[in-house]
C-alpha positions as CSV (number, residue, x, y, z in Angstrom):
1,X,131.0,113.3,199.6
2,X,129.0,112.7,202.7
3,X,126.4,115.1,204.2
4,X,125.0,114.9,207.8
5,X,122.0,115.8,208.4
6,X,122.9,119.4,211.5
7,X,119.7,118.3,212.6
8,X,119.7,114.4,213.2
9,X,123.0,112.9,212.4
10,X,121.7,109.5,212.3
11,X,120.6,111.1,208.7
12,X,123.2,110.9,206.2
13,X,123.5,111.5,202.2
14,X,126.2,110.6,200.4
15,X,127.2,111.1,196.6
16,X,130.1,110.7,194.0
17,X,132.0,108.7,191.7
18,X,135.0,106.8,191.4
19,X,136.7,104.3,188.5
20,X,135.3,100.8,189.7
21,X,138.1,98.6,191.0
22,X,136.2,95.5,189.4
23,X,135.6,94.2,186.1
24,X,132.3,92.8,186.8
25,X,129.1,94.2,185.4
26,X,127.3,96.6,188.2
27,X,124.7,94.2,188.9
28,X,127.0,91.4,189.5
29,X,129.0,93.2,191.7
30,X,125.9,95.0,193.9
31,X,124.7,91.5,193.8
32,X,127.5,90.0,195.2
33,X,128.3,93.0,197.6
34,X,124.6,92.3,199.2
35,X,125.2,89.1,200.3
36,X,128.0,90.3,202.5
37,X,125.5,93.4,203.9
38,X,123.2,91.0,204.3
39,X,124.8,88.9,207.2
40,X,124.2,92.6,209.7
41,X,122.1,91.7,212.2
42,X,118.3,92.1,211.1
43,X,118.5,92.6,207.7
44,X,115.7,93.0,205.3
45,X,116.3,93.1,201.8
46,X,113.2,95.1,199.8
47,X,115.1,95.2,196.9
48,X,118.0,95.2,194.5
49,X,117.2,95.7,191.2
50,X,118.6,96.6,187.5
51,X,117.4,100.2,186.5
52,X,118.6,102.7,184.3
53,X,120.0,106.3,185.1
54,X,119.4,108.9,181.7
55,X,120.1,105.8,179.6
56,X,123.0,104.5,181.9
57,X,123.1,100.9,183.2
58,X,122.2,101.2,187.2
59,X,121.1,99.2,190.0
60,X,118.8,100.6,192.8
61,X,119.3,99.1,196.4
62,X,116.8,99.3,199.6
63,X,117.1,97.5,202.7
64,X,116.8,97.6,206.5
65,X,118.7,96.5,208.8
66,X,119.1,96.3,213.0
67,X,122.2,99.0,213.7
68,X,123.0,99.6,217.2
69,X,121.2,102.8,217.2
70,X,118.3,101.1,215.9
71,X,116.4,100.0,212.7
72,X,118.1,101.8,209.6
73,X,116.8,102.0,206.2
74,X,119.0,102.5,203.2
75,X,118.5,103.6,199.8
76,X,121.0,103.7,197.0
77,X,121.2,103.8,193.1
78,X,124.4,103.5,191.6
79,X,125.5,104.0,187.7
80,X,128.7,103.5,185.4
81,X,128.8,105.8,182.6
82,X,132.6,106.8,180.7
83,X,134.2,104.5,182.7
84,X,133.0,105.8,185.8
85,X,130.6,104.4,189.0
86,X,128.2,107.2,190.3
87,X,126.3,107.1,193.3
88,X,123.6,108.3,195.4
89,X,122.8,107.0,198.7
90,X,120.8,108.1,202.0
91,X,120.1,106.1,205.1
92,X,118.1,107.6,208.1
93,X,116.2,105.9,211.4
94,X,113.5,103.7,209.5
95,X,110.8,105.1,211.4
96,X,111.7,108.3,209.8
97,X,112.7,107.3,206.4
98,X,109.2,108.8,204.4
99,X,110.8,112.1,205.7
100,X,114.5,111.7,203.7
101,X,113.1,109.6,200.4
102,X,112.3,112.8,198.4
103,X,115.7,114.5,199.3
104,X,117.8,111.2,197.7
105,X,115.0,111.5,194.7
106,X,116.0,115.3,194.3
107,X,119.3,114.1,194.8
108,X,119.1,111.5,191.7
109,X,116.9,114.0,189.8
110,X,119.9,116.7,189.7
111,X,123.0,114.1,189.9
112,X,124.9,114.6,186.7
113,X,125.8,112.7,184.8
């Protein structure tokens, strides 16, 4: 699912969860799916880390990066529990990202599960 922020659509929130089409742990495959995001033009890696999720194995993702629009910051955290890969992810202009972190933390707070 994808939201838009009505307001600023350069804001945008997406969430879900799909079967992964990999058999690679999820760091290996985040790690491996960074180096391909990381050839966009101006990208900044702040980090890509393991984490857990309520107990679940997860990987957390920030970065910035030069989009034609402008400087875009991106957040994400993505888990695999029951066979399943869950995700939550926000990017908004980077000059106005302190403004959208606490919605993608509500966001994780009250994804399930």
């Amino acid at each position: 699912m994808q939201a838009n922020n009505p307001a600023d659509s350069r804001v945008v929130l997406k969430f879900g969860g799909a079967a992964p089409e990999y058999s690679s742990d999820i760091y290996s495959y985040h790690l491996d799916y960074e180096q391909k995001i990381a050839k966009r033009p101006g990208y900044q890696l702040y980090g890509l880390n393991r984490t857990k999720v309520r107990g679940h194995e997860a990987v957390e993702w920030e970065f910035e990066w030069r989009a034609p629009e402008g400087r875009r910051y991106v957040r994400s955290v993505y888990w695999r529990t029951a066979g399943i890969e869950y995700f939550v992810y926000a990017h908004a202009p980077a000059g106005r990202w302190g403004e959208f972190a606490p919605v993608l933390d509500a966001m994780l707070e009250n994804a399930t599960p």
